[in-house]
N, CA, C and O of each residue as an XYZ file, in Angstrom:
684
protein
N       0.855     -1.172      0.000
C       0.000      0.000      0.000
C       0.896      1.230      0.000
O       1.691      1.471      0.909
N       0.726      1.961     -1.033
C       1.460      3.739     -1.223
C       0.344      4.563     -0.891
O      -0.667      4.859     -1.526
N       0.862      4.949      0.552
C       0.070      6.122      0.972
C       0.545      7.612      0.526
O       1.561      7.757     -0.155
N      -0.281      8.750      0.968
C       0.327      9.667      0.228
C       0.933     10.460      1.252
O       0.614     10.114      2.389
N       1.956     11.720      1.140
C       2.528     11.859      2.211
C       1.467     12.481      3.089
O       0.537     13.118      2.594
N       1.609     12.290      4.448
C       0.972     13.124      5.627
C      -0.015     12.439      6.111
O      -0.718     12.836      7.040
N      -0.161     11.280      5.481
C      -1.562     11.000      6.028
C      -1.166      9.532      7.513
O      -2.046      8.858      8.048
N       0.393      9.431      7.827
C       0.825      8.661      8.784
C       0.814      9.580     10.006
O       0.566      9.101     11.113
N       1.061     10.824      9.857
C       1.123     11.868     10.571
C      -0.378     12.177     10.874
O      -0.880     12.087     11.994
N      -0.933     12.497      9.907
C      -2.446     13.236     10.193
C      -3.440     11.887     11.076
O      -4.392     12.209     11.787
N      -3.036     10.416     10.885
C      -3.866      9.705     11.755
C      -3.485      9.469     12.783
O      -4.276      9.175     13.680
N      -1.832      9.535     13.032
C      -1.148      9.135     14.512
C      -1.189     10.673     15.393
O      -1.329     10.622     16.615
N      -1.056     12.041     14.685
C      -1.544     12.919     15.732
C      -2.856     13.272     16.085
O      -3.331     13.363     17.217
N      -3.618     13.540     14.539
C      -4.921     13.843     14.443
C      -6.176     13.039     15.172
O      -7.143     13.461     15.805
N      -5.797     11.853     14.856
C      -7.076     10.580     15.214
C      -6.519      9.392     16.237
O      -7.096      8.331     16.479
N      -5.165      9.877     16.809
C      -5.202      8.660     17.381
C      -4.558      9.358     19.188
O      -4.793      8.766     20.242
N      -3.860     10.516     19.099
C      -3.327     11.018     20.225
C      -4.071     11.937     20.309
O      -4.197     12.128     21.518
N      -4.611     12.586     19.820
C      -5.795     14.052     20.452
C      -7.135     12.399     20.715
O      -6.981     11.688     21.709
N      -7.749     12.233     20.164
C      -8.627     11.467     20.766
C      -8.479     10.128     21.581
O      -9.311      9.223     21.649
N      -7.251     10.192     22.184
C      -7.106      9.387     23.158
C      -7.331     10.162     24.524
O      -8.084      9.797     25.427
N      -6.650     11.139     24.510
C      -7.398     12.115     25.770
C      -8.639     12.617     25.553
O      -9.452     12.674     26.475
N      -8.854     12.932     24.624
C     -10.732     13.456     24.581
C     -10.946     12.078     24.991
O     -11.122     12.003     26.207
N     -11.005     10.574     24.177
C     -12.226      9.697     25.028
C     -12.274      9.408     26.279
O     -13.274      8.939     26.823
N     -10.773      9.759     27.077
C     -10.544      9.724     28.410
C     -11.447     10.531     29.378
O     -12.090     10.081     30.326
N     -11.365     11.805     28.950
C     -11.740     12.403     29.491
C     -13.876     12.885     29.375
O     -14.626     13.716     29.888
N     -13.956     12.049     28.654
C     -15.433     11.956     27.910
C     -15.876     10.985     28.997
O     -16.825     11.172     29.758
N     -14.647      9.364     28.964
C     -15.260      8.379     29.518
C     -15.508      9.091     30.931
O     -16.691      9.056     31.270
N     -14.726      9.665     31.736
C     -14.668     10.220     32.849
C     -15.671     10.997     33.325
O     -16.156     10.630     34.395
N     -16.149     12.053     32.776
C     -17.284     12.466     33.147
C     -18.665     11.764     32.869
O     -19.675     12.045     33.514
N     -18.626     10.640     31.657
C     -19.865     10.018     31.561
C     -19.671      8.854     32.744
O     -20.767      8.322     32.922
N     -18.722      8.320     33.550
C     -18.955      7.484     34.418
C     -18.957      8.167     36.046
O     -19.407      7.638     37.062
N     -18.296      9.514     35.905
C     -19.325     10.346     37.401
C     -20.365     10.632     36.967
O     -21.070     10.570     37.973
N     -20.865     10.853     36.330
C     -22.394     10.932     36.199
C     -23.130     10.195     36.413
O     -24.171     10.439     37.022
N     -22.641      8.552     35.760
C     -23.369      7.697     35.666
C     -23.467      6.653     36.956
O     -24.298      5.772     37.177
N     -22.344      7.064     37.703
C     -21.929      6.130     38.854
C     -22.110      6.688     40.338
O     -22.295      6.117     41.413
N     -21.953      8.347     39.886
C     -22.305      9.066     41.459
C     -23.262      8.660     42.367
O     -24.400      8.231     42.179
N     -22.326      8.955     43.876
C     -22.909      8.719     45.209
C     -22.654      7.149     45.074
O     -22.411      6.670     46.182
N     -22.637      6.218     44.060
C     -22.170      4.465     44.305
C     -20.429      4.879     44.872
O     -19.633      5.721     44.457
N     -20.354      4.069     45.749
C     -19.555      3.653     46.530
C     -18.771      2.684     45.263
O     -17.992      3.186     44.453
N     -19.057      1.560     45.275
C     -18.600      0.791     44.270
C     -19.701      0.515     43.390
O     -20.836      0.921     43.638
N     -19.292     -0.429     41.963
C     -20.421     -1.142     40.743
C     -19.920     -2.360     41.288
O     -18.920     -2.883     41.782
N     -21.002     -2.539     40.984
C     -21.297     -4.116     40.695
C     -21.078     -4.499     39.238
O     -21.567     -4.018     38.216
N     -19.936     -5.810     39.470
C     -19.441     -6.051     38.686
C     -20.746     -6.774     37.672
O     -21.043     -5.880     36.879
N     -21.141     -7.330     37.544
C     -22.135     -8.529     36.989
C     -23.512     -7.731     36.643
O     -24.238     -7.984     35.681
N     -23.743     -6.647     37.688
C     -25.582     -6.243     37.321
C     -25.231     -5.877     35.391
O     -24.250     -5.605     34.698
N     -27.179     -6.158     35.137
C     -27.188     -5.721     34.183
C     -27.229     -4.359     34.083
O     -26.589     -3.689     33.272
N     -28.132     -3.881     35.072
C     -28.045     -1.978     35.665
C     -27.409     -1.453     36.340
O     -27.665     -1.432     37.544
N     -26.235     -0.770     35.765
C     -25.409      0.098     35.779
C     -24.083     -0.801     36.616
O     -23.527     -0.588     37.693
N     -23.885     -1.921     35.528
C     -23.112     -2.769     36.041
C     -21.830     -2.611     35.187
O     -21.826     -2.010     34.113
N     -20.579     -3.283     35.827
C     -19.519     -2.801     34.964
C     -18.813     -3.343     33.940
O     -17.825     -2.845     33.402
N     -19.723     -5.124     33.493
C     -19.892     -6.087     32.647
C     -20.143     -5.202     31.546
O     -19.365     -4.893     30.644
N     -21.562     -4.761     31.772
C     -22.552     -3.857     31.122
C     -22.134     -2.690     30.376
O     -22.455     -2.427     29.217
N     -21.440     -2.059     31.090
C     -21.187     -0.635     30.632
C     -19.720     -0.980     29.826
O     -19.635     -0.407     28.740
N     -18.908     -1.575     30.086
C     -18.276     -2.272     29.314
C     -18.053     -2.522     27.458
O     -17.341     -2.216     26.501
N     -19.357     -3.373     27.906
C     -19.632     -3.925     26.758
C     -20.470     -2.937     25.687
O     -20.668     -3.225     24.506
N     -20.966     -1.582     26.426
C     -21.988     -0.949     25.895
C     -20.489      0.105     25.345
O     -20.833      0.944     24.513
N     -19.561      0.129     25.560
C     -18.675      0.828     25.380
C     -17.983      0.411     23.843
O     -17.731      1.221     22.951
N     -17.723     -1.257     23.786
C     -17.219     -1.627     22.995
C     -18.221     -1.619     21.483
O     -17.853     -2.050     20.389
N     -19.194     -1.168     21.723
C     -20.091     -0.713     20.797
C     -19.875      0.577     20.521
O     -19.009      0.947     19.728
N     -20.733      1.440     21.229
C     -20.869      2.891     21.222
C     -19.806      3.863     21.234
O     -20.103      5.057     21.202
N     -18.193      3.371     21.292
C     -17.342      4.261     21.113
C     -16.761      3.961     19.575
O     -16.029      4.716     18.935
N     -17.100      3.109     19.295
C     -16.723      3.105     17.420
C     -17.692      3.664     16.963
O     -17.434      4.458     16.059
N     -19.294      3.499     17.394
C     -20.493      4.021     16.765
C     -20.461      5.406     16.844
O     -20.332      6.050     15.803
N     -20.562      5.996     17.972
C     -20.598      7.636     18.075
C     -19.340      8.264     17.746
O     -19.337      9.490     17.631
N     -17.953      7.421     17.527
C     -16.756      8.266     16.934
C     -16.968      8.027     15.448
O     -16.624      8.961     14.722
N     -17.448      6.998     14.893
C     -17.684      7.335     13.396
C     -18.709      8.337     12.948
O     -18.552      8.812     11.823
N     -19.731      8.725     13.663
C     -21.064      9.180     13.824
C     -20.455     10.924     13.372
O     -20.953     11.619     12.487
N     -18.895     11.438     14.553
C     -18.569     12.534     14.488
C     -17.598     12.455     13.314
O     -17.731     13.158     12.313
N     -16.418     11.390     13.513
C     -15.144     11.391     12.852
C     -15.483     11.627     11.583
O     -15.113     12.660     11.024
N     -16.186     10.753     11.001
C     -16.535     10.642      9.426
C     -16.533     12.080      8.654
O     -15.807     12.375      7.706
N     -17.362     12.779      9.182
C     -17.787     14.021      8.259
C     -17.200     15.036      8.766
O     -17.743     16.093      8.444
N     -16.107     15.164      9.580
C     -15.274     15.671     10.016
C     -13.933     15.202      8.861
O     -13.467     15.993      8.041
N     -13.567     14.056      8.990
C     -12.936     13.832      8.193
C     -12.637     14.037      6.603
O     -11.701     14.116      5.806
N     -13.868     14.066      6.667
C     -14.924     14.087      4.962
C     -14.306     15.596      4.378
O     -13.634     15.991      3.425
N     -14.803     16.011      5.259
C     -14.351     17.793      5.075
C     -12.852     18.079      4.963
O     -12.169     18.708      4.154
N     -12.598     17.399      6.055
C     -10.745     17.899      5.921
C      -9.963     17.260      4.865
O      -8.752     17.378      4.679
N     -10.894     16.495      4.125
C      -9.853     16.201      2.607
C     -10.538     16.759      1.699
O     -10.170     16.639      0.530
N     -11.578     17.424      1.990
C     -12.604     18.287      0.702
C     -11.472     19.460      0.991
O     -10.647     19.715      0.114
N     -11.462     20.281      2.466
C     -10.197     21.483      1.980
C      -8.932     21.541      2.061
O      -8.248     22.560      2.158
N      -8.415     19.923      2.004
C      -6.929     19.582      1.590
C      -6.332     19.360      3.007
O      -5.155     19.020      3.123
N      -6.883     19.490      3.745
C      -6.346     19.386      5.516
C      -5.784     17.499      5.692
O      -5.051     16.964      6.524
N      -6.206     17.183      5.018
C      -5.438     15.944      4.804
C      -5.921     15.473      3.359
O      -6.609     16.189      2.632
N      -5.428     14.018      2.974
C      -4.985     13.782      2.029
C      -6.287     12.831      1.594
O      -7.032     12.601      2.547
N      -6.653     12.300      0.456
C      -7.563     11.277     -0.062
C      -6.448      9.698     -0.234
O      -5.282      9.629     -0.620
N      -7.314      8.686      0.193
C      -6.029      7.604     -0.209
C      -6.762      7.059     -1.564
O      -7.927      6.684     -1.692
N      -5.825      7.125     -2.434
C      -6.216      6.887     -4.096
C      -7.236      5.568     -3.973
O      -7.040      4.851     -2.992
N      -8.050      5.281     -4.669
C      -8.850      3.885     -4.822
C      -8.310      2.742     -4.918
O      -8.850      1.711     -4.517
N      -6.890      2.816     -5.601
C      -6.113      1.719     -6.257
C      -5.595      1.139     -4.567
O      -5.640     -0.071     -4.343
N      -5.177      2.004     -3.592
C      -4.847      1.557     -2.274
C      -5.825      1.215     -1.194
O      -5.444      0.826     -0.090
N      -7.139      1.366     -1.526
C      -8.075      0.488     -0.225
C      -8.236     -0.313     -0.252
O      -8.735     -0.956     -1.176
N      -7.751     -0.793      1.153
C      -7.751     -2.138      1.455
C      -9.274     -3.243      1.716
O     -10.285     -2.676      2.131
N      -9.330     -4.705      1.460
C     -10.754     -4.936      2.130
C     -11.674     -4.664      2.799
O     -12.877     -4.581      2.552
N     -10.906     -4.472      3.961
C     -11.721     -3.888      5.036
C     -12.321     -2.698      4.963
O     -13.411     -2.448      5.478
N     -11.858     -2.171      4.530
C     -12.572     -0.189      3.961
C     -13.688     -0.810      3.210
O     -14.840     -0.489      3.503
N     -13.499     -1.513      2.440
C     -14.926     -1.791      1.441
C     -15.964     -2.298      2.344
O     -17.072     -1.777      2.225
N     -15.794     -3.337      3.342
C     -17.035     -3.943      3.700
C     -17.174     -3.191      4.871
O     -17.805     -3.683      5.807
N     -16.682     -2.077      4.967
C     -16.975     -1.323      6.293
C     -17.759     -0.008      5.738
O     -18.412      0.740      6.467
N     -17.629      0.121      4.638
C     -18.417      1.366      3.964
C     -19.730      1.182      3.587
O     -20.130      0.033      3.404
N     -20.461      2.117      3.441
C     -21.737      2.492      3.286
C     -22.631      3.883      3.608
O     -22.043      4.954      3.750
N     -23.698      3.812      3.683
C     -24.203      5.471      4.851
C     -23.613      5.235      6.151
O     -23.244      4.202      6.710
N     -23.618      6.870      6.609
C     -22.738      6.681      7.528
C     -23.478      5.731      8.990
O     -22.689      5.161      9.744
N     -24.913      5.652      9.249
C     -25.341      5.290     10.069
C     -25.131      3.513     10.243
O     -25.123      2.797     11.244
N     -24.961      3.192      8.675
C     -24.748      1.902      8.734
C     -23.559      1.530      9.026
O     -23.351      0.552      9.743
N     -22.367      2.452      8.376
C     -21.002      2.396      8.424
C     -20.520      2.247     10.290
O     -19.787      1.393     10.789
N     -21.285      3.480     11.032
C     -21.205      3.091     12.234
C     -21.533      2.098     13.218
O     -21.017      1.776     14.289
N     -22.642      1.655     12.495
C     -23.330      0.265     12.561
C     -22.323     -0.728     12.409
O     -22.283     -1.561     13.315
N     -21.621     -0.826     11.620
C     -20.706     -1.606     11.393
C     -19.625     -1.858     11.851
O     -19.165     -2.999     11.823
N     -18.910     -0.690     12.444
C     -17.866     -0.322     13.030
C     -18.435     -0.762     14.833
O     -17.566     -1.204     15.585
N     -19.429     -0.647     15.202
C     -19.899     -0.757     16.521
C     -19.833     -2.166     16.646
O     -19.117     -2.591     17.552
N     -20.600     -3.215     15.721
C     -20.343     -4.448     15.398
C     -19.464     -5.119     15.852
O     -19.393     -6.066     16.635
N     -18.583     -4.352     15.102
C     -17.001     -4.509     15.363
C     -16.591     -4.993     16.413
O     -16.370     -6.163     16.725
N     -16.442     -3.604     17.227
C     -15.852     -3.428     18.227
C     -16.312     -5.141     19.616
O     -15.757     -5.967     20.340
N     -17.936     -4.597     19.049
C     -18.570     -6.239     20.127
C     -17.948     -7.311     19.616
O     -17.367     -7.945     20.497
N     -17.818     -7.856     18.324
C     -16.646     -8.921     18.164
C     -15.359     -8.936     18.369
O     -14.815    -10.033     18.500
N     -14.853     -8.151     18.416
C     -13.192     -7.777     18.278
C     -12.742     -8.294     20.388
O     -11.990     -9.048     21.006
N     -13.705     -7.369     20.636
C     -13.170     -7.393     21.956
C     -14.203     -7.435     23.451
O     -13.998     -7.001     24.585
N     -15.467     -8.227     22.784
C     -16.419     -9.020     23.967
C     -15.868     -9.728     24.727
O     -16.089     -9.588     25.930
N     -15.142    -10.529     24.346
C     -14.874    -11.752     24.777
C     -13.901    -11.450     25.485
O     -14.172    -11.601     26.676
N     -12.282    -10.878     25.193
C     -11.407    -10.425     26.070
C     -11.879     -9.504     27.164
O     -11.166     -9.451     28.166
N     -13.003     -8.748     27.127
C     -13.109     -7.939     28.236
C     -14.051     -9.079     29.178
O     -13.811     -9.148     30.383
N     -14.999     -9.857     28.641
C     -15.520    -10.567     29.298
C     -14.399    -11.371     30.574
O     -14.515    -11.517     31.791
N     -13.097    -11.846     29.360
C     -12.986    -12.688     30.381
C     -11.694    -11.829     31.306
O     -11.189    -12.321     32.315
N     -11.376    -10.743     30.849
C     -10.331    -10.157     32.056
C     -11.508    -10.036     33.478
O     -11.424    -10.530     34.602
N     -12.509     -9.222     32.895
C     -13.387     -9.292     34.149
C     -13.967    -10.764     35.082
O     -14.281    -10.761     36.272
N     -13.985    -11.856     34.219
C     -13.914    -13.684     35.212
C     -12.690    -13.561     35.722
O     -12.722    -13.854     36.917
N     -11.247    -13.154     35.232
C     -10.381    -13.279     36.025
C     -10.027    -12.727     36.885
O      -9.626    -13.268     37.916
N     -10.078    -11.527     36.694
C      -9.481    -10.383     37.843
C     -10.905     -9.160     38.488
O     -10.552     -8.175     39.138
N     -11.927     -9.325     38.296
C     -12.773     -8.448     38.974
C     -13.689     -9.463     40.340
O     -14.212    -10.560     40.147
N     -13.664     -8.827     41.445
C     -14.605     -9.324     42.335
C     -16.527     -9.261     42.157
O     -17.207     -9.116     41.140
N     -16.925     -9.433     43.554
C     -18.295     -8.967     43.164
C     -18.654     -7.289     42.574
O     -19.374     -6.847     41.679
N     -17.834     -6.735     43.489
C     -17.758     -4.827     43.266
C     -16.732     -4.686     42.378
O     -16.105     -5.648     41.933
N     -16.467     -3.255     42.018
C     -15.145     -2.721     42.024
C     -15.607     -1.045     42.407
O     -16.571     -0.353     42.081
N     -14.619     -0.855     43.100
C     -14.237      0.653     43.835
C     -15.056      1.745     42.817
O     -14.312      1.891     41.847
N     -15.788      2.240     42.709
C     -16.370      3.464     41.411
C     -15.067      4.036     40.944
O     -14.675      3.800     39.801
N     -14.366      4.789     41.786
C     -13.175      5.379     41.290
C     -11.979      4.434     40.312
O     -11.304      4.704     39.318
N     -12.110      3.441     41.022
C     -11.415      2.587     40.363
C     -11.967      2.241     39.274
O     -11.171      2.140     38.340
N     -12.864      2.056     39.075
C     -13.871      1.251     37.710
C     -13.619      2.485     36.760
O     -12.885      2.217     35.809
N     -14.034      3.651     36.818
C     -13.663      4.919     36.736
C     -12.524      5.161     35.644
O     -12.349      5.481     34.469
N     -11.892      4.807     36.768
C     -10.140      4.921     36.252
C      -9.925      3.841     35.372
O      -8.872      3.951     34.742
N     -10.838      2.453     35.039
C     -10.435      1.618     34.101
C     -11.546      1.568     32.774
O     -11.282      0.932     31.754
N     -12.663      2.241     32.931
C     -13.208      2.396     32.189
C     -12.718      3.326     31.114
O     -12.723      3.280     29.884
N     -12.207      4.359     32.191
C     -11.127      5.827     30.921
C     -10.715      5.402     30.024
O     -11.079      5.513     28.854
N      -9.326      4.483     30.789
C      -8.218      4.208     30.112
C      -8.403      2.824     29.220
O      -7.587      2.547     28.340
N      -9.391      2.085     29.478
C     -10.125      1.386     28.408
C     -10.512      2.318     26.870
O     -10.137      1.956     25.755
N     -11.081      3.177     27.066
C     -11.792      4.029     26.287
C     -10.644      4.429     25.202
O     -10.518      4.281     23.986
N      -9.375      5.382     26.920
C      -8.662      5.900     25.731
C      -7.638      5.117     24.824
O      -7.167      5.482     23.746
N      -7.418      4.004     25.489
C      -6.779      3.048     24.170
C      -7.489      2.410     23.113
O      -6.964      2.378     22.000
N      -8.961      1.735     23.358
C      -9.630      1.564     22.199
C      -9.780      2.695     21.406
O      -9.800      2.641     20.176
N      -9.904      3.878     22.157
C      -9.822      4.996     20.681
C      -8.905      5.240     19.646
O      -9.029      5.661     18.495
N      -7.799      4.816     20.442
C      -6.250      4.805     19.980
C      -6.379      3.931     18.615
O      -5.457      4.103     17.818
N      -7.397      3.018     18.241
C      -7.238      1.897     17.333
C      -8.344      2.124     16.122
O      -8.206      2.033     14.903
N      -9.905      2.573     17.223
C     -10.335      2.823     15.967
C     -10.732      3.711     15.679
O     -11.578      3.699     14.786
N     -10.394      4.759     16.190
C     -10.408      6.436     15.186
C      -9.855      6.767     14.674
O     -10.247      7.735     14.022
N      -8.548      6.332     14.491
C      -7.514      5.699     13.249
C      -8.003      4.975     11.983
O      -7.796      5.136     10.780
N      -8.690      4.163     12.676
C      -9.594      2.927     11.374
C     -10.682      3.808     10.432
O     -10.859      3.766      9.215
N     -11.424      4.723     11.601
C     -12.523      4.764     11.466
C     -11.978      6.572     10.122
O     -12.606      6.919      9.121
N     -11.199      6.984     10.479
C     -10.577      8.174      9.211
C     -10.157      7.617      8.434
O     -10.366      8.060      7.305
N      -9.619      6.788      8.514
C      -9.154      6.108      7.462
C      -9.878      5.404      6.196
O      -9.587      5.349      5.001
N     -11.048      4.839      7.044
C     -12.142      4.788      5.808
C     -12.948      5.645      5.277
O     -13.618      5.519      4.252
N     -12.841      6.884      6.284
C     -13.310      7.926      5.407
C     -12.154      8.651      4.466
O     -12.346      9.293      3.433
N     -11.153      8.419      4.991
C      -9.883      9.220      3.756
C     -10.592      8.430      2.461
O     -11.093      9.096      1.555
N     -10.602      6.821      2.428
C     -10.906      6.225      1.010
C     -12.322      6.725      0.390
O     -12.443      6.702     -0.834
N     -13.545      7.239      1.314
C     -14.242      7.159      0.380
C     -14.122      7.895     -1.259
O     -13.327      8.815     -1.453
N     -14.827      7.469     -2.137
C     -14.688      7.739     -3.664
C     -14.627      9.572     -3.842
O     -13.836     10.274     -4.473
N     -15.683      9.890     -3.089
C     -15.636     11.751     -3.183
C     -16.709     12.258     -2.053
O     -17.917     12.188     -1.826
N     -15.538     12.805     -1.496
C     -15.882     13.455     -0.018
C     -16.501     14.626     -0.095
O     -17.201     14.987      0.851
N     -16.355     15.419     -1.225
C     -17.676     16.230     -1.744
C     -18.841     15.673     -1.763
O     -19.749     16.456     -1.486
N     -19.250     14.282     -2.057
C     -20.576     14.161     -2.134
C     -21.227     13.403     -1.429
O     -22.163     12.690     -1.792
N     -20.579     13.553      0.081
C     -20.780     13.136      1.214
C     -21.281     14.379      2.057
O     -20.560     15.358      2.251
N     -22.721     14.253      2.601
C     -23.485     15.871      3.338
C     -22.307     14.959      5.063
O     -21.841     13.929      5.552
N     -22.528     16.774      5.215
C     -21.647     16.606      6.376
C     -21.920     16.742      7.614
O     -21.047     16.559      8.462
């Protein structure tokens, strides 16, 4: 694959280190909100459990970052702010991940529940008790967040760098 120049740069600063602290800090206030006055979660509930929220994560942070990234992205190669990757260089995965964007996120959310259900499932059989500390859960929910962002808001520009014409994509 011949990429064109800037676009190793524009996904490792643009999409992968600025939105590793934004989802950090996103996850952070959506889990005091969501967790305040609990002492600890319960690991296992289905309500407002940390199985749960988890797993609702490994969905909804590919879904709602493609939801923004996309037409954000879309734009910044319509005014040259980054680069288009020629047609001749997209790879498989760009193809069966493309479509409208609601589906595209659809897809990408998909994802994420296959990619990494199962490993979070089972770190939590191995190493979580009945509770865990809120602060603590907190603190691993973040840094959950901000490394899965690290992977696919990278992915997720990237299939928008390929689409065919980012002009005729509403934004």
């Amino acid at each position: 694959m011949n990429l064109p120049p800037g676009v190793f740069r524009y996904l490792l600063i643009g999409q992968a280190i600025i939105p590793f602290f934004i989802n950090i800090a996103v996850s952070v206030v959506l889990g005091a909100l969501a967790f305040r006055g609990l002492e600890s979660v319960a690991t296992w509930a289905m309500d407002k459990g940390a199985v749960a929220d988890s797993m609702g994560t490994c969905f909804f942070l590919p879904f709602i970052t493609c939801l923004i990234a996309t037409p954000i992205v879309r734009f910044q190669v319509t005014q040259g702010a980054a680069n288009r990757i020629p047609p001749t260089d997209v790879p498989r995965w760009v193809r069966v991940m493309n479509g409208p964007i609601f589906l595209r996120a659809a897809k990408f959310g998909v994802a994420g529940i296959l990619l990494l259900a199962g490993p979070v499932y089972a770190a939590y059989c191995l190493f979580a008790s009945e509770s865990i500390e809120t602060i603590r859960f907190i603190a691993i929910k973040a840094i959950f967040a901000g490394v899965f962002g690290i992977f696919v808001t990278p992915m997720i520009a990237f299939a928008a760098m390929c689409d065919p014409s980012a002009a005729s994509h509403p934004r």
